[in-house]
C-alpha positions in Angstrom: -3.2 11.5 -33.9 -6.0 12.0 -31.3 -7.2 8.5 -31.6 -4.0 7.0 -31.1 -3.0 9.3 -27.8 -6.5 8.7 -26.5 -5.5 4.5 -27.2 -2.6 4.8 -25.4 -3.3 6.6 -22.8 -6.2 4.2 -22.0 -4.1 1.2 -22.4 -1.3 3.1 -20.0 -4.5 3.8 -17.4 -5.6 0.1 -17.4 -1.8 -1.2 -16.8 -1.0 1.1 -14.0 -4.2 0.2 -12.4 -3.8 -3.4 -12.6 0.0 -2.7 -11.1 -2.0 -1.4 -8.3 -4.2 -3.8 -7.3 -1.5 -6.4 -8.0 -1.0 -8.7 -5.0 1.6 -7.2 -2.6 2.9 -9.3 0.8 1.7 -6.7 3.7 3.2 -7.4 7.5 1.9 -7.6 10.3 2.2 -8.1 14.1 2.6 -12.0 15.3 -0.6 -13.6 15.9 -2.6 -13.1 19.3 -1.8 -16.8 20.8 2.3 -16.6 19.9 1.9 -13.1 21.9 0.2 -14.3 24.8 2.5 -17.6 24.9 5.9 -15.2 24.7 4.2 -12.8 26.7 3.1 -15.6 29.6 6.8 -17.1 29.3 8.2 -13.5 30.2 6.4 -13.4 33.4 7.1 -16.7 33.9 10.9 -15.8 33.5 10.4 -12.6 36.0 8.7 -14.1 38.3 11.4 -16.7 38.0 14.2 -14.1 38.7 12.7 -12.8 42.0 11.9 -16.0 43.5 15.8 -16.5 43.1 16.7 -13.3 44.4 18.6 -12.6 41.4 19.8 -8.4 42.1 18.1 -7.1 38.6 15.4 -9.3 36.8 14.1 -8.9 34.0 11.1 -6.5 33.2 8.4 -8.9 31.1 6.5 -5.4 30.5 9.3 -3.5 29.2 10.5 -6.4 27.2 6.8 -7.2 25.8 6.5 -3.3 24.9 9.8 -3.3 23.3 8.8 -6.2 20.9 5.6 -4.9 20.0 6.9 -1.4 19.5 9.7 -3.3 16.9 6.8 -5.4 15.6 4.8 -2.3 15.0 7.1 -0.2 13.5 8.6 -3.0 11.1 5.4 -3.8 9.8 3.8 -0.2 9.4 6.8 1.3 7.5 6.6 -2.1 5.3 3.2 -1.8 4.6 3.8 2.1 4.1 5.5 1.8 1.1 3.3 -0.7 -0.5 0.3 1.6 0.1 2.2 5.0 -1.3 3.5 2.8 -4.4 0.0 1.8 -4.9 -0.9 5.5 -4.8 1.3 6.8 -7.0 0.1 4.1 -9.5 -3.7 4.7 -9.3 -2.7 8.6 -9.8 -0.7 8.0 -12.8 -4.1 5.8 -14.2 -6.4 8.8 -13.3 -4.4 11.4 -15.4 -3.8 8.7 -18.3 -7.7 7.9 -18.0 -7.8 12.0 -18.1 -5.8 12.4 -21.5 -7.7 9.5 -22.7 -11.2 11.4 -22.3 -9.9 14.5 -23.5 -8.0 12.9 -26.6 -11.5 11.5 -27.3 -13.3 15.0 -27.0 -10.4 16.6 -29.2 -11.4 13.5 -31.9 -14.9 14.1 -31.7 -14.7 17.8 -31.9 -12.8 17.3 -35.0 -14.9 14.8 -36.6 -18.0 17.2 -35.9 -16.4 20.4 -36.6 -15.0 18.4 -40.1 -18.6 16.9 -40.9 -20.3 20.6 -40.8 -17.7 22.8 -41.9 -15.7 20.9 -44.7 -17.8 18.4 -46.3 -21.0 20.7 -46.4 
């Protein structure tokens, strides 16, 4: 009975770590030149605006904020997940891994405890 919990529990520990380290699509924030080039168009845009006198132009700082707030956000509850999945898996491997070791001690135990007791 020992041997087989302490096999299973091994072979459980080894499958939820390899679900963990399996390859997971993280997001992240666009990359630095598509910033700066949206970023230098919205200046562009509200400098633009106030040339033409237009009563309320657009704020390129607000705007720029706004999308990397969004950006940020998005990305960090995305990635969030993955990393808290990937934690639950590599805790469910440790306490397999745990009842693996012990199922082994339990067989050992047995086999020594049976080797000096019943077959003397």
């Amino acid at each position: 009975m020992c041997i087989a919990v302490a096999g299973l529990a091994a072979l459980t520990a080894l499958l939820f770590l390899s679900a963990s380290i399996f390859p997971a699509e993280f997001r992240y924030i666009s990359a630095e030149p598509d910033l700066l080039s949206y970023a230098t168009g919205l200046d562009d845009d509200e400098t633009a605006a106030r040339a033409a006198g237009r009563p309320d132009p657009p704020d390129a700082l607000v705007t720029f904020k706004g999308l990397l707030a969004e950006q940020y956000a998005v990305a960090t509850n995305h990635n969030r997940q993955i990393n808290q999945r990937r934690a639950l898996w590599r805790s469910v491997a440790g306490l397999a891994s745990l009842v693996s070791v012990l199922a082994t001690l339990g067989l050992v135990t047995g086999v020594v405890i049976h080797n000096m007791f019943v077959t003397s």
